[in-house]
Z-matrix of the N, CA and C atoms (Angstrom, degrees):
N
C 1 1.457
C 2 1.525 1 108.91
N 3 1.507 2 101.75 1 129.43
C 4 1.913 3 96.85 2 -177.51
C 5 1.352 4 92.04 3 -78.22
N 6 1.627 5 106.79 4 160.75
C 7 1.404 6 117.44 5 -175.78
C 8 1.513 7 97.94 6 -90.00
N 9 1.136 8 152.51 7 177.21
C 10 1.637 9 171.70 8 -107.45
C 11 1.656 10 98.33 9 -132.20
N 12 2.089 11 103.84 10 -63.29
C 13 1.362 12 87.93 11 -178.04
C 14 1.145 13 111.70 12 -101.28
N 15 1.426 14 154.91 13 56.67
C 16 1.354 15 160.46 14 98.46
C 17 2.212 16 108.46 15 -42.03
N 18 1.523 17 103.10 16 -40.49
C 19 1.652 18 92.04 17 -150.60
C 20 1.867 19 84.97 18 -88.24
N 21 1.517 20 107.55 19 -5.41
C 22 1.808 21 113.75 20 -172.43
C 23 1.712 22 99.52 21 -58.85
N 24 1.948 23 100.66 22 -43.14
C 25 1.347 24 95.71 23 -157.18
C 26 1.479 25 113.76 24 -93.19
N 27 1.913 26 109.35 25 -14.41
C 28 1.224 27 104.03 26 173.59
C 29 1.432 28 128.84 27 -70.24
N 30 1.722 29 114.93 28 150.60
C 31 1.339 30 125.86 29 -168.72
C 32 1.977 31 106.48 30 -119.07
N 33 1.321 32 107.00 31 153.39
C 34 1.413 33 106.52 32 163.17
C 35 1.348 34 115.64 33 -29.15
N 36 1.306 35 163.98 34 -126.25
C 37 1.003 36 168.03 35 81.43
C 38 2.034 37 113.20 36 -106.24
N 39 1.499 38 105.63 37 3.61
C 40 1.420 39 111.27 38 152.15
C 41 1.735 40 116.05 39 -120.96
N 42 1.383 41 101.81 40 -47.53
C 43 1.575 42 72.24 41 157.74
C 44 1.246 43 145.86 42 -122.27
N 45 1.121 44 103.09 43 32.34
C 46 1.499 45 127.51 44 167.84
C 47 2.064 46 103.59 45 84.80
N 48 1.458 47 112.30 46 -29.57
C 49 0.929 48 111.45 47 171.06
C 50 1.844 49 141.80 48 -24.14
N 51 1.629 50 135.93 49 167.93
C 52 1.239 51 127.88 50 136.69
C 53 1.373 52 118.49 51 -29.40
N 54 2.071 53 108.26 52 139.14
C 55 0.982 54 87.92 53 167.44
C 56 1.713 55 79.67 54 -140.58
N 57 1.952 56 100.51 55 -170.77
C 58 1.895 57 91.47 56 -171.94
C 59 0.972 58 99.42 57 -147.14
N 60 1.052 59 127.61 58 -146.44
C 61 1.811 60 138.96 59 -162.64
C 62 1.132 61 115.55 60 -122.62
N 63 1.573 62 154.30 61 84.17
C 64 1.206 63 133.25 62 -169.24
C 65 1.379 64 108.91 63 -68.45
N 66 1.606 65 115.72 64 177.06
C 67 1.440 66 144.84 65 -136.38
C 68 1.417 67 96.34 66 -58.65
N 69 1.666 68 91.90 67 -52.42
C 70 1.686 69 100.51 68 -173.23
C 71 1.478 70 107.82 69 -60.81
N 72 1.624 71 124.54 70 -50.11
C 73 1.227 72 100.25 71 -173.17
C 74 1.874 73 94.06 72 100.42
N 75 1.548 74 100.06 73 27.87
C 76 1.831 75 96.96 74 -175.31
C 77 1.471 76 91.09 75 -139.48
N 78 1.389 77 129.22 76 10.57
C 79 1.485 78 118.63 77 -165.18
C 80 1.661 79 117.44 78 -173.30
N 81 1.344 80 120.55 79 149.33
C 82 1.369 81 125.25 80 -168.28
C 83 1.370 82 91.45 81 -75.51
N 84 1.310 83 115.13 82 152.53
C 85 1.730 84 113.79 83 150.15
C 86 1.765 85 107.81 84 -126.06
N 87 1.425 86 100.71 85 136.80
C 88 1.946 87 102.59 86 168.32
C 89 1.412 88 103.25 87 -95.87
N 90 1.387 89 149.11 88 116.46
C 91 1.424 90 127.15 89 -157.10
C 92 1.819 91 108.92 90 -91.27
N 93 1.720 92 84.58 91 -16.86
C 94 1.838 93 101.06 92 -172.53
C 95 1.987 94 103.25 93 -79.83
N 96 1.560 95 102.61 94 -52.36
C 97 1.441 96 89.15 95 167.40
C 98 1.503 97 123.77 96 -99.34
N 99 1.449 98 115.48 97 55.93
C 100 1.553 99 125.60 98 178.15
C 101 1.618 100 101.43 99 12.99
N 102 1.378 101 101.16 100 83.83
C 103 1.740 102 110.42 101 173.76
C 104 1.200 103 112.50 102 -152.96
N 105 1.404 104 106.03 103 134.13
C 106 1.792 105 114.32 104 175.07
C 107 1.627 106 113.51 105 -100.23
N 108 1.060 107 131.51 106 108.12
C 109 1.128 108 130.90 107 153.30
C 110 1.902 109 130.23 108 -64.38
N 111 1.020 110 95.70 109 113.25
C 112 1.780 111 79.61 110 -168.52
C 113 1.622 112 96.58 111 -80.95
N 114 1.768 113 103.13 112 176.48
C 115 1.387 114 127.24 113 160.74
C 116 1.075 115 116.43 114 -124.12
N 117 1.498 116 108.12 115 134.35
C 118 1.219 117 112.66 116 -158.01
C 119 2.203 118 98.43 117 -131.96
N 120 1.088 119 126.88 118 111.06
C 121 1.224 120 144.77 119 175.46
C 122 1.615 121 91.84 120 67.49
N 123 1.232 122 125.34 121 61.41
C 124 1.499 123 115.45 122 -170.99
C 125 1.422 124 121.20 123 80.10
N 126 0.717 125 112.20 124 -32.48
C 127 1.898 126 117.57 125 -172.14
C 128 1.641 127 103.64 126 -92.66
N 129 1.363 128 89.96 127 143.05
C 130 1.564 129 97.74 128 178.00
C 131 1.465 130 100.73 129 -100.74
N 132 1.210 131 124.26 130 144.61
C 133 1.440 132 122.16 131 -178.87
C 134 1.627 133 88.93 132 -119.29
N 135 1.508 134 96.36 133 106.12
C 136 1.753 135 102.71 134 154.08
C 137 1.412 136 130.62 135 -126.38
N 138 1.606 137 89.97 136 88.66
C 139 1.313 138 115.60 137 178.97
C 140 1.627 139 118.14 138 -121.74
N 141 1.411 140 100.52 139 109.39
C 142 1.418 141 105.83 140 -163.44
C 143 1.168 142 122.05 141 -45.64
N 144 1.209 143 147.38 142 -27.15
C 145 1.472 144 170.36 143 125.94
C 146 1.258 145 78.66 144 -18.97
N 147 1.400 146 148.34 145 -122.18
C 148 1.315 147 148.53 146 -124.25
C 149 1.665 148 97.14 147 -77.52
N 150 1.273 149 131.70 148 16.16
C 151 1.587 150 114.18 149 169.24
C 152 1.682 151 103.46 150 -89.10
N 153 1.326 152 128.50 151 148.67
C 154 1.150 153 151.58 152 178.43
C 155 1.731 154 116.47 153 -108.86
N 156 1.453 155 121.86 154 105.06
C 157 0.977 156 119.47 155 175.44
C 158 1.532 157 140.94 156 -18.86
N 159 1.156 158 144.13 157 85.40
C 160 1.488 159 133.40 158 149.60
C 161 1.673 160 119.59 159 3.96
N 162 1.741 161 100.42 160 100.93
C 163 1.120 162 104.06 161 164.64
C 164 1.492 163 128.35 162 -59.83
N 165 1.417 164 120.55 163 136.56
C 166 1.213 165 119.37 164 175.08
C 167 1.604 166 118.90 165 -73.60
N 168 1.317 167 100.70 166 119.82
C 169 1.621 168 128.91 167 175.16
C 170 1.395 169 113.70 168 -81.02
């Protein structure tokens, strides 16, 4: 689980924007560039190459 002020300071890494926690609580979300960043053993990997599109809701 990321702690609160780790996800305060993280940014998109395309658009520099907010980003948040989805539902599960397993993955970054950018909501402006519909992108999931996963976490993987604690670590968020935000590397645009490895982000996976935002399912449409």
């Amino acid at each position: 689980m990321l702690k609160k002020e780790l996800l305060d300071i993280l940014a998109c890494p395309q658009c520099k924007g907010p980003v948040e926690l989805n539902a599960a609580q397993n993955a970054i979300v950018c909501r402006t560039c519909r992108l999931l960043f996963e976490i993987r053993n604690d670590i968020p990997i935000m590397l645009i190459d490895e982000a996976k599109p935002l399912a449409e809701t």
